[in-house]
N, C-alpha and C positions, 0 to 999 in steps of 0.2 A: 429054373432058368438062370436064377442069379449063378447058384452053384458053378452048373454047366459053363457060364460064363468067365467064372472064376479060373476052372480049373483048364479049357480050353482057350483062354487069353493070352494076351502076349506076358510074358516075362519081364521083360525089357524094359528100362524107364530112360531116359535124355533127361538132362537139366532142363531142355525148353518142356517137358510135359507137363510140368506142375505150375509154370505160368500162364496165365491170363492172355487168353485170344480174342481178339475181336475184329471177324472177315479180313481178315491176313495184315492186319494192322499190329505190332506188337505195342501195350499198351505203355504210357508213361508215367508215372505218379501215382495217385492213389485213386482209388474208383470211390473214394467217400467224401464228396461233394457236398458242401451245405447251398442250398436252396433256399431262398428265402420263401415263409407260407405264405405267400401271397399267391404264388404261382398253382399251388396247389389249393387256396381257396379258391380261385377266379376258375380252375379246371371242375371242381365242385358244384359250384355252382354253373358253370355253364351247363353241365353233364344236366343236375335239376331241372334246369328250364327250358331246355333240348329236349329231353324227354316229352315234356308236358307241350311241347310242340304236336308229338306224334296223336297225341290224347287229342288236340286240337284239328288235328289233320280226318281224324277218323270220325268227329263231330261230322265237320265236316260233307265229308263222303255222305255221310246217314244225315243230313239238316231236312232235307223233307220228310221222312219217316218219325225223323225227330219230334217234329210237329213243336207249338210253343214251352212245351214241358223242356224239350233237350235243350232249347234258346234260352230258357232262364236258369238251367240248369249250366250251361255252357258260360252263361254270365256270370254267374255266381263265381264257376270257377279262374274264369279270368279275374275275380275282383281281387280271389284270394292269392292267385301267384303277382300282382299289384302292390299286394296288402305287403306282401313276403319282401318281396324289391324295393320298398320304401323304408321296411326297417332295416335291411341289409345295409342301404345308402344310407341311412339315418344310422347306421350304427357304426359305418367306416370300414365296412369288407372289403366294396370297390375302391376304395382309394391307395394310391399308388405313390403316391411323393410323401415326404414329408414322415414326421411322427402321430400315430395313428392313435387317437383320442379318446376315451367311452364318451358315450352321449349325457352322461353325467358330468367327465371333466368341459366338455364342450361347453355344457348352461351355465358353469362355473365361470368361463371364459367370456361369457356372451355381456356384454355393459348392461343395467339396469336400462 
């Protein structure tokens, strides 16, 4: 197929072929953006705890079949995505202003 591709293809090239399209926009500048990781950890973790929605949605559906076993089992696992979200916040994932601290220079920081 590539071949075939190749050899019945067009010939032809324009100066606009080799540049950058995007939905009939012609693009300006550079396409390499820095992003701050912030953006990309808050998408991370949303993705994590979104998930574990669905885990909870499908308890859920099945809680009487469940019986007490899936209720403490369901507890458990909410303790632990809890557990996850307190050191997240304690470590300065969520945090958005300012310069972002470890929890070590934080105590450092904190008056006797």
């Amino acid at each position: 197929m590539l071949v075939l591709s190749h050899l019945l293809g067009q010939r032809r090239s324009d100066p606009a072929t080799h540049q950058p399209y995007e939905s009939g926009i012609v693009s300006q500048g550079s396409a390499r953006l820095r992003f701050a990781v912030n953006y990309y950890v808050v998408a991370i973790l949303f993705i994590i705890f979104d998930l574990e929605a669905v885990f909870l949605f499908a308890w859920a559906v099945a809680f009487r079949e469940a019986g007490l076993a899936g209720f403490v089992e369901a507890a458990v696992f909410i303790a632990i995505l809890l557990v996850g979200l307190v050191y997240l916040w304690r470590l300065g994932a969520l945090d958005w202003g300012g310069r972002q601290l470890s929890l070590e220079q934080r105590q450092q920081e904190k008056p006797p």
